[in-house]
C-alpha positions in Angstrom: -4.7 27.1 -134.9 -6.6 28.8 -137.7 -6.2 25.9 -139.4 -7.7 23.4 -137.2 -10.7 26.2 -137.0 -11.1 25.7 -140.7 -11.0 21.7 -140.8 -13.7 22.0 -137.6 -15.5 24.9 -139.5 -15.6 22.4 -142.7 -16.5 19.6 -141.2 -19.7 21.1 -139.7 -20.8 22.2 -142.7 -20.5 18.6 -144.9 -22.0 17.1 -141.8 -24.6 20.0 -141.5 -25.2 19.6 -145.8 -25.3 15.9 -145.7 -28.4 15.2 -143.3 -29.8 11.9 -145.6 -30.7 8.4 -144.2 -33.3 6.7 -143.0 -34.3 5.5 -139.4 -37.3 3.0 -138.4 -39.3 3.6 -135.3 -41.4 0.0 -134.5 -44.8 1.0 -132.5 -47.0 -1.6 -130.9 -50.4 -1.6 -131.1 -50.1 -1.8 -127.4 -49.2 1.8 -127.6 -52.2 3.5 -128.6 -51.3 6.7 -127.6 -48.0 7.0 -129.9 -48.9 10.3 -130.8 -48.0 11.6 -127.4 -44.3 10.9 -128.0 -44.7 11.7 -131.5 -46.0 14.9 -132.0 -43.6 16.7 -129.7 -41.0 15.0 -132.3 -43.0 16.4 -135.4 -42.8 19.7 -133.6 -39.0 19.4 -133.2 -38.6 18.7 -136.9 -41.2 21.2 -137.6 -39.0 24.1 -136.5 -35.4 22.9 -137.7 -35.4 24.4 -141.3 -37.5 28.0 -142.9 -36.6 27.0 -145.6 -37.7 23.2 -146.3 -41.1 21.8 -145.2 -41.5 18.5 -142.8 -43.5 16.1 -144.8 -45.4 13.9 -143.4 -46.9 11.0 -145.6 -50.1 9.9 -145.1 -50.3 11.5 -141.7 -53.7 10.3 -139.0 -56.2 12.6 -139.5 -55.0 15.1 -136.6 -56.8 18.2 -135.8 -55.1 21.4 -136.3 -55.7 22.3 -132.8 -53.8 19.1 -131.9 -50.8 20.1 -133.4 -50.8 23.5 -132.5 -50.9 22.5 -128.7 -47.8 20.5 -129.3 -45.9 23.3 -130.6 -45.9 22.5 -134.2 -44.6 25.1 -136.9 -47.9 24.4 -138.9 -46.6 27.0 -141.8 -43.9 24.8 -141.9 -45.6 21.0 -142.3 -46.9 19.3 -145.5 -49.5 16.8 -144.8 -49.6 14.6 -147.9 -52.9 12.7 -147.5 -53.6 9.4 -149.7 -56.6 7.7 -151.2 -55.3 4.5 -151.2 -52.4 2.7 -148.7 -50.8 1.3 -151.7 -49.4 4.3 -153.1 -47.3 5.4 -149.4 -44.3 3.8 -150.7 -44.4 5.6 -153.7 -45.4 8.7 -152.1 -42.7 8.7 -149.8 -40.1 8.1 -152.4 -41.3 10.6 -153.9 -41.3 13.2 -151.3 -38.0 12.6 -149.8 -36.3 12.8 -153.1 -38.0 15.8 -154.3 -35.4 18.0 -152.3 -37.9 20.0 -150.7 -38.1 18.6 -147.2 -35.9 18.3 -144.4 -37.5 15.3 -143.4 -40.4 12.9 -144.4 -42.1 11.2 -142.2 -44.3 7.7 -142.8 -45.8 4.5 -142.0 -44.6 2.2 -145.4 -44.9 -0.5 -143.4 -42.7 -3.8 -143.5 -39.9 -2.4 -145.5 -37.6 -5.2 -147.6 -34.0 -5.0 -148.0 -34.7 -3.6 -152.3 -37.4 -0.7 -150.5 -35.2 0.3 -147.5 -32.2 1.0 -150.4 -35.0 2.7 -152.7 -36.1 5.0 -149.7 -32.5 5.4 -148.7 -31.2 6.5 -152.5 -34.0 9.0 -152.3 -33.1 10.6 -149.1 -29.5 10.9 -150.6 -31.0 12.4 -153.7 -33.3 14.7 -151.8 -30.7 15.2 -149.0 -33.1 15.0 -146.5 -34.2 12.6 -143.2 -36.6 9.9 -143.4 -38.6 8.7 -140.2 -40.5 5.5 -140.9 -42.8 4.5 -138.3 -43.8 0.4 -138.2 -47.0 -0.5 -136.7 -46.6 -3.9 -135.2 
């Protein structure tokens, strides 16, 4: 019995360590208020590590306020803002293989099969969750 406890007690620990991967979520344009399914998502992730941040890659501008009222652990969120749309693939390599975040979330857009296996080496490296979000 003790152990069977053990191979259960392992096993939820490499599954609990190993929380990497990517997974796309297509919006329509027809659904112009996305962010109403969204942020109570954000604030689900938000609270699910103290000791990783949620990154969120060239996030809308959202108000504070907005966030708050959906329950999101603001001391808890990076916003990583961008100058130019070019640079979110980069950025979001960059962020989920840094190792500091939990999970990263971002609009990259039309992913190819060589940037879907970039983004998915560096949430392996960073051990950590992408969400990438494809307007349509």
């Amino acid at each position: 019995m003790n152990h069977a406890m053990n191979q259960v007690a392992y096993a939820a620990q490499q599954e609990q360590e190993a929380q990497h991967g990517l997974t796309e979520l297509v919006v329509t344009h027809e659904q112009d208020n996305y962010l109403q399914w969204l942020l109570p998502m954000v604030a689900h992730f938000s609270q699910q590590h103290s000791d990783r941040w949620l990154s969120w890659v060239g996030a809308e501008d959202i108000s504070k306020e907005t966030l708050l009222r959906y329950g999101v652990d603001i001391s808890r969120l990076r916003i990583i803002r961008l100058r130019d749309n070019s640079d979110t693939l980069w950025a979001t390599w960059e962020a989920l293989a840094a190792g500091n975040s939990h999970m990263v979330i971002s609009s990259p857009g039309v992913l190819g099969r060589q940037e879907y296996q970039q983004l998915k080496q560096a949430s392996e490296i960073g051990n950590c969750q992408g969400l990438m979000l494809r307007m349509r």
